[in-house]
Structure formats: C-alpha cells, structure tokens
N, C-alpha and C positions, 0 to 999 in steps of 0.2 A: 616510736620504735625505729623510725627511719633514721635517725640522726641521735640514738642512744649514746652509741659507738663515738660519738662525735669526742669525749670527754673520758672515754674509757683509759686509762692506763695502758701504755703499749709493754709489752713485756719485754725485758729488756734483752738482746738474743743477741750473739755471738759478730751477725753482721752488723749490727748496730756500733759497734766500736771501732774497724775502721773506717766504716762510714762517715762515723763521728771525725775521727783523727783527721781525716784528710777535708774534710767542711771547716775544719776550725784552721786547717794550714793557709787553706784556700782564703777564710775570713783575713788572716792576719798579711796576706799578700794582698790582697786587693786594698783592704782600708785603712791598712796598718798599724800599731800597736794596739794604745787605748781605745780609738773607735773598734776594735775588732775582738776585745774584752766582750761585749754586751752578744755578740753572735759564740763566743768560746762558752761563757756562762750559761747560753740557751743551751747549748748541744750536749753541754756537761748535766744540764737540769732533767734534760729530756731525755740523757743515755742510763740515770737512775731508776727510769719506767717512771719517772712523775708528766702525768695528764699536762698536756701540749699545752692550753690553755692556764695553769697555774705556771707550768714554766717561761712562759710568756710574759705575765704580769710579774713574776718574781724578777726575772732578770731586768724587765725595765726597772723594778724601783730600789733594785739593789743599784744600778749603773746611776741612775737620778742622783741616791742619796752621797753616794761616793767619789762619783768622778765629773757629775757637770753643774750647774749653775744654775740650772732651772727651777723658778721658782716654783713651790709647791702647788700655789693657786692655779697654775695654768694646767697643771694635770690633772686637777679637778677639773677642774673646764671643759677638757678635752675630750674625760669619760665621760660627758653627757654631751657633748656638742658631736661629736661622732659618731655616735648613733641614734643623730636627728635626723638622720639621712631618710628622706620619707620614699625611696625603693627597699627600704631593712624592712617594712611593715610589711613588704611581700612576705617572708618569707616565715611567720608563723601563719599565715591565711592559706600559703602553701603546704605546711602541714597538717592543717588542721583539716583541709580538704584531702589529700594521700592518706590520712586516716578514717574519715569518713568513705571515702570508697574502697581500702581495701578492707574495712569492715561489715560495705555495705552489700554485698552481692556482686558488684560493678564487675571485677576480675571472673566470676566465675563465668560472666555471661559474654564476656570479649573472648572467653577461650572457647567458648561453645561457636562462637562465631567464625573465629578464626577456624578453629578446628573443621568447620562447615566447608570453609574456602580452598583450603590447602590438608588436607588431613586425607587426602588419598596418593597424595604423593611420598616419594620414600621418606623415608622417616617420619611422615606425618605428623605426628605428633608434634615432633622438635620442631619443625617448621613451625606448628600451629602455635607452640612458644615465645619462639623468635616473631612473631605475627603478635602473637598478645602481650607481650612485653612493650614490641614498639608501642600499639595504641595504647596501653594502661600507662607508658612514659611521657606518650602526649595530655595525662590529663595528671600526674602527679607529682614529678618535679622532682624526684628523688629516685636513687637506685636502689637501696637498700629494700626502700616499699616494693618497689616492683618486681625484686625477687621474692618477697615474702607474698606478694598480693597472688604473684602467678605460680610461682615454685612450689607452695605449697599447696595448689589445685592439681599442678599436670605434671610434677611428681611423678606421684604414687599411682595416677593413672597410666603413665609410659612406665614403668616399671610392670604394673599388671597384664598390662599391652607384652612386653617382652621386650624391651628394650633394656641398655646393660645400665644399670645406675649413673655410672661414667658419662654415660652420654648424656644423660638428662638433665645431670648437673652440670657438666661442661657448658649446656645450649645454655640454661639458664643463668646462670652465674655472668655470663658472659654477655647473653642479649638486657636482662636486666639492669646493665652500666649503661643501656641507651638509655634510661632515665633521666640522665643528668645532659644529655645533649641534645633528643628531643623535647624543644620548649610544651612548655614553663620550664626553666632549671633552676634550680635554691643557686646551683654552682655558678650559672651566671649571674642571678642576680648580687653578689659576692662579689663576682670580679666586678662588674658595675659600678660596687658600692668602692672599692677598693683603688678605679682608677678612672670613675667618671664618666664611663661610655654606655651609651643610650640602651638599657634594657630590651627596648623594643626592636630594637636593629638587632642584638645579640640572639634575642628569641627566632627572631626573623632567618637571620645566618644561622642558626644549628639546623634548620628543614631539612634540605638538602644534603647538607653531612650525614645526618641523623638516620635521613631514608636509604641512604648509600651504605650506611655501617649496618644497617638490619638487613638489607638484601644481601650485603656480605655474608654477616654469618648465618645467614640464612643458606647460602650457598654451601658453606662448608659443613654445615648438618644435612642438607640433601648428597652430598657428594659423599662423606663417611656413610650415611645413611644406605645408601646407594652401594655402597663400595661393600659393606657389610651383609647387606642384602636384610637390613632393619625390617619391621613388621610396617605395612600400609594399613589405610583404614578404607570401608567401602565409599567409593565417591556420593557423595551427600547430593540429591536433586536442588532443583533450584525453588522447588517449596518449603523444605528445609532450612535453603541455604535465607530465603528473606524471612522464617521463622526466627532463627537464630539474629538476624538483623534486628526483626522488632522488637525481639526481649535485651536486645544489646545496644537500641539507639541511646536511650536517656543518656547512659555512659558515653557514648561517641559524641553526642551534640555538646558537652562540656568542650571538646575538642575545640570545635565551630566556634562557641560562645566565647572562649578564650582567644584565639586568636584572632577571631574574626574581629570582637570588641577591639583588639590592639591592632590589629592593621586600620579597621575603619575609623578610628582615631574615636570609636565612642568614650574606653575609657583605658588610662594606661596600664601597664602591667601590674602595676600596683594593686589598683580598683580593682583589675582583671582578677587579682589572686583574692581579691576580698569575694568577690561574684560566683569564682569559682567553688569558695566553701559553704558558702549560702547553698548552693545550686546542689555542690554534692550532699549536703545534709538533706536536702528537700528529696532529691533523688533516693537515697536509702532508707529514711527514714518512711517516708509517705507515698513513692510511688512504688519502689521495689517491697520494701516493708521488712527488707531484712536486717533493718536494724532499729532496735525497739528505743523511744523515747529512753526509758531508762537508762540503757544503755550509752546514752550522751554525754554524763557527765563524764563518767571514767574516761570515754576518749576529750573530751572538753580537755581535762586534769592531765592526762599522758601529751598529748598536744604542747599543753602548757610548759610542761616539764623538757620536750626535745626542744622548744624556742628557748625556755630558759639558759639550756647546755649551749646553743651554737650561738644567744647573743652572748652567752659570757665569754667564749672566741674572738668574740668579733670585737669586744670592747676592750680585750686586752691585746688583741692584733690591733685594733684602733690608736693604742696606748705604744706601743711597740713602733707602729709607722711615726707616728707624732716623734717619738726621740730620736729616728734615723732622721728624717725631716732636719732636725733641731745640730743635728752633727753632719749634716750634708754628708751622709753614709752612701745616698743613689748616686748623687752626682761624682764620688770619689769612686765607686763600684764602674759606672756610665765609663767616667776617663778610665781608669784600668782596661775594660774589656775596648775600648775603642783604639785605644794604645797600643792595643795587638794586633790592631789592624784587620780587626774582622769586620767581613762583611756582611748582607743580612743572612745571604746563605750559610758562611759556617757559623752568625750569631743563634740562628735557630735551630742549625746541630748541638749547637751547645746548651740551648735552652732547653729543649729535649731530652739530653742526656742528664741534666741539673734535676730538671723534674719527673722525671723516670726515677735515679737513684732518691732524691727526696718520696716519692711515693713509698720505696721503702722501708722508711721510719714514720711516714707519717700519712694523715688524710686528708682527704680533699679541701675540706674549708681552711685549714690551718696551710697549706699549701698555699693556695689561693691568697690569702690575707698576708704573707710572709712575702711572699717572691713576686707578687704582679708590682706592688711599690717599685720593688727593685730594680727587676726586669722593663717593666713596663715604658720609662722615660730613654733607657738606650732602643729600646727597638721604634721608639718617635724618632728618636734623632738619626736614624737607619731608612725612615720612611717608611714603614710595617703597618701596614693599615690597622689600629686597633681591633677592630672588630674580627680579623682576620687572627691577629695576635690571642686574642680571649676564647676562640675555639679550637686554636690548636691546643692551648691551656686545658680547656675542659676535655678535649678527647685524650691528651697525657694521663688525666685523672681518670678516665674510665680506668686504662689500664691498670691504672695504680691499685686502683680497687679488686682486680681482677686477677692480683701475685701475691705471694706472700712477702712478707710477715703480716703485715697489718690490712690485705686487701680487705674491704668493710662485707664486700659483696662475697669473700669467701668464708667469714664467717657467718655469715647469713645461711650461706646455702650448705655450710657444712651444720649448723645447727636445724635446718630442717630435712637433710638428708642423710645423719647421724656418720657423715664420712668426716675423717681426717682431715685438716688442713690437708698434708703430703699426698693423700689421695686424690684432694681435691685439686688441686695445682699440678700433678700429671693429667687430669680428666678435661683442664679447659687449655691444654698448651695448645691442640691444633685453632680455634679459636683465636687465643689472643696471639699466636705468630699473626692469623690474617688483620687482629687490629694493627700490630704492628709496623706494619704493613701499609695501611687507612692512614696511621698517624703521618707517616713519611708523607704518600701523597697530599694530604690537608695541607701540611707544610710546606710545601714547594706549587701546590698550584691554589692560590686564593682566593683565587674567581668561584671554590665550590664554596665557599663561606663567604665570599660578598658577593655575588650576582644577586639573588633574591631580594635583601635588604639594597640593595644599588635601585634593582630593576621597582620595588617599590615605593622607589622615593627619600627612603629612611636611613642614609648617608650624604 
C-alpha cells in the first residue's frame, strides 16, 4: 500500500502543460538539440497521464533505436547489472516490515503512548500525532504507511474529541512525510542506489533533521491549537504513562535494533532491513497476536506487488541514467549550469526550485532516480557534501508529497478522511509554509545533516 501510488497514472491537469513547456525549453538549452530529444519525448509521454515509469523505458528505447549507436546487448546488460545493487534488497524487507506493523497493532499502541506523553497539552491529540508519526517513521521507511498506519487510528478519535477535520488532517498528512526522512527511508536508500553514497551515513544524517521537522510541526499544531482554544485531554499519571510504554516497547526496540545494528557496525542497512521484517512479523504475529498467521500471505503477496512497482522504476530509471551516461547529458548539464556562474549557494536555490516544481508532476522515487544523476556530479564539483546534498533531496520530497497535484500523502489522507484534494491542501498550508521553511534552513546550514554521521565516524 505504501508505494501503490508509485506507478499510478498521474492525471493529466492543466499545470502539467506549462510545466511541461518550459522543462523541455530548459532541456533543449542546456544539452542541446538531439541530446535534448530523449528529455522532450519523456515530458511529452508523461504530460499524456502515461505512468512515470513506462515513460521512462519508452523514451530510452525509442532514443536507442533511432538516434544512437548503442548496441542492443549492453542494454540488456544494464537491466540486470543495475539492480545488483545489494542496498535495492533493502528496500522490499523495508516494506514488507511497514506492512507487517501497520497491520500489526504496532501504530495503535505508539499512539496510546504518545497520547500518554503529550495528550494534555493543547491540541493533544495532534500533538500525540505528530509524536506517533515521528516514532512509527523511525521503524517503517515510508510516508504513505505512516499516514495510513496513524491517520486512520487518531483520525476519527480527534474528530470525536472535537477537533475540526482540517486540523487533523492537516497534522497528519504533513507529520506523516517524516517517514521518508526519519531513518530507515526507501527515499534514501534510492538516492544511495542512484549516486553511491553510504546508506548508513544517509540514515545516520536524517536524525537530527528528522527530530527538528517533528518538533516543528509539532509546534504549529500546539500553537493553532492553542490559538483556537482546541479540546486537551486529562493529563495521564506516570502509571499510565510506563503502562502505555510496556504495551508500546516491542514496536519501539525495532527502532534500537535497527539503528543500533547500523551504527554498531553488527549488520548494514541492508541486513538491517531484512532484521527489521523478521522482527516485525514475530512482533505481530506472536507476541502482540494482532495479526493472525493466515493472514500472512495476502500481506507476503501486497508486499510483493509494491517491490515489484518501484523496482520496475528503478530499472527503467537504471536504463534511463545508462543512456544519459552514454551521451555525456551530466557533464553537458554540469558545464551549462557552471557557465552561469553559479555558485553553491544560488546552485541550491536552483535545485530547490527544480525539485519543488518537479514534485508537481511527479513522486518521490521517480524524482530521486531522474535528477540526483544529474544533479548530483555539479554540486561535487561545487564541493557540497553528498550526504548534505541527499537530504536536502529527501526533505524537498516530503513536501512534494504534501501539495497537489500528485502529493502521495494527500491522497492517502484524503482517502481515509473522505476530504477533497482542494480541502485537503487549504487544511495542511500552515504546516507545509513551516516545512518550507526547514527546507531553506537544511539548505544553508549543513552541519544539521552532517554533524551526527561526522561525529560518528561514518564520513
């Protein structure tokens, strides 16, 4: 379920055309005529509502068979040589674990907990959201999951509560994108895969970002909260509060087990993510018991099915990087934007501004797979720390997720909160201004994304 969406057909909507227009001008100034065919062809494929990933594969073997010289064998080659990449194994063990705990009980018992913690302050609830998001993003690695895992528990209890729909959706929609930048994240391991840089350091640098964007929005639901004079709940004793602890730890020590495994160097992220779905199957299955044996297969089968969707992205964004490679497309992109004489700071206004508008035609993995090749070799040649560079990437994507047209996380929450898109995208604006906000800062000071992975060694 997390990554359904990954392959869905975007509809094709009114901003999508100039959008389009000015991506393909942009293409044909940077890399000029015929290199700049194969990016015109994508945009035209992709402005029809044809799924990101067939437009993808179409335009590389329409530009192969017509315009270059590459023999056919090496493209055979390529789609299996590119994703031998043994960090890609993370990333079904990663879903197959976010499915086994939002299936498992794991969500319901982090909200009890959180709610224990913070649930007498204003807004309570939203808080205790923004609380349970963060931890159920430290053990699932996807966004999409963690607003289904938590949004559809603390929902329809803040609404019973008396809180205004708006709001509840707004919190969640929006803390739910900490999925993807509280490690594990499918989104880093992606960029990793796409430009080589150390999964563990990437997991490592989203902590601190990660804890700063949920104390954020955590701030701006206490503060409307507050402002509106929202319903509290009575403050929970501290028998309560380590009651709610012991029915909540098996889900929290995944946390432990995961990161702790990857910093103590027992086993890498990879292993990590294989550890992680073992552990969360043993946890629901046999020690919470809220998910029955039988019930294994179908998630086994739906698991199968979202790895199947985002490696067939990754093996035609695989295919895609290979023929830019083959037409030296970066390095002709690289000299264009260096030829303007930018420097890293307005290079990373620019990059910003690149993948802001690309979030609105498109989503995260397809982003990610597309633009970091790109991208990625001019802001080395600028001096941009990698790792520094891959989470400003993935917090661009939260927002992405979090606007319309295609945000993943507002169809999500508009499917379990039966609001409109247009609803939905007035109800999370004071939100994503505050990510927007986060994203600037990440951007200019990168010491909150490399201190951690520095101070542990793992740069």
């Amino acid at each position: 379920m997390s990554h359904a969406a990954a392959i869905v057909p975007i509809k094709p909507l009114s901003l999508k055309w100039p959008l389009g227009i000015v991506a393909g001008l942009v293409a044909v100034t940077m890399v000029g005529g015929q290199k700049a065919m194969i990016f015109c062809l994508l945009i035209a494929l992709m402005l029809t509502g044809m799924p990101i990933s067939i437009a993808l594969g179409l335009s590389v073997l329409t530009f192969l068979f017509t315009m270059t010289q590459v023999p056919i064998e090496s493209v055979a080659l390529k789609l299996f040589t590119g994703i031998e990449k043994f960090e890609i194994m993370a990333i079904p063990f990663f879903i197959l674990a976010g499915n086994f705990l939002t299936h498992g009980g794991v969500a319901r018992r982090m909200i009890e907990f959180a709610t224990s913690m913070v649930g007498h302050w204003h807004g309570g609830l939203g808080l205790a959201g923004v609380l349970a998001c963060a931890l159920f993003a430290a053990v699932s690695g996807s966004s999409p999951a963690t607003v289904v895992a938590i949004g559809a528990i603390i929902l329809p209890a803040m609404v019973k509560q008396g809180f205004p729909k708006q709001f509840g959706a707004g919190v969640i929609t929006t803390s739910g994108a900490l999925g993807i930048l509280i490690p594990p994240s499918i989104v880093m391991v992606m960029y990793s895969v796409a430009t080589n840089t150390s999964v563990g350091a990437l997991f490592m640098a989203g902590v601190i970002p990660g804890l700063m964007l949920a104390v954020l929005l955590g701030f701006v639901a206490w503060f409307r909260a507050r402002k509106h004079n929202y319903p509290r709940m009575p403050k929970a004793s501290w028998a309560q509060r380590w009651t709610a602890f012991r029915r909540a730890v098996w889900g929290l020590l995944l946390i432990v087990v995961v990161m702790g495994g990857i910093y103590s160097g027992m086993f890498t992220p990879t292993e990590a993510a294989a550890v992680s779905a073992v552990y969360a199957f043993i946890v629901a299955v046999f020690i919470y018991k809220d998910l029955r044996l039988k019930d294994v297969p179908r998630i086994l089968t739906s698991s199968a099915a979202m790895s199947a969707m985002l490696l067939y992205i990754i093996t035609n964004a695989v295919l895609f990087s290979f023929l830019m490679a083959h037409e030296n497309i970066p390095q002709a992109m690289g000299a264009w934007l260096l030829d303007m004489g930018l420097g890293p700071i307005a290079f990373l206004l620019a990059v910003n501004i690149l993948l802001l508008l690309a979030g609105n035609v498109m989503e995260p993995s397809s982003i990610v797979l597309i633009f970091a090749p790109i991208l990625f070799p001019v802001a080395m040649q600028l001096g941009i720390n990698p790792v520094h560079f891959g989470i400003l990437i993935v917090v661009n994507m939260e927002v992405g997720m979090c606007h319309p047209p295609v945000g993943l996380n507002l169809y999500v929450a508009s499917g379990i909160t039966k609001m409109g898109i247009t609803e939905l995208t007035i109800a999370v604006w004071p939100w994503l201004l505050a990510m927007l906000g986060f994203l600037a800062l990440v951007t200019y000071v990168p010491a909150i994304s490399t201190w951690l992975p520095t101070y542990l060694g793992m740069m």
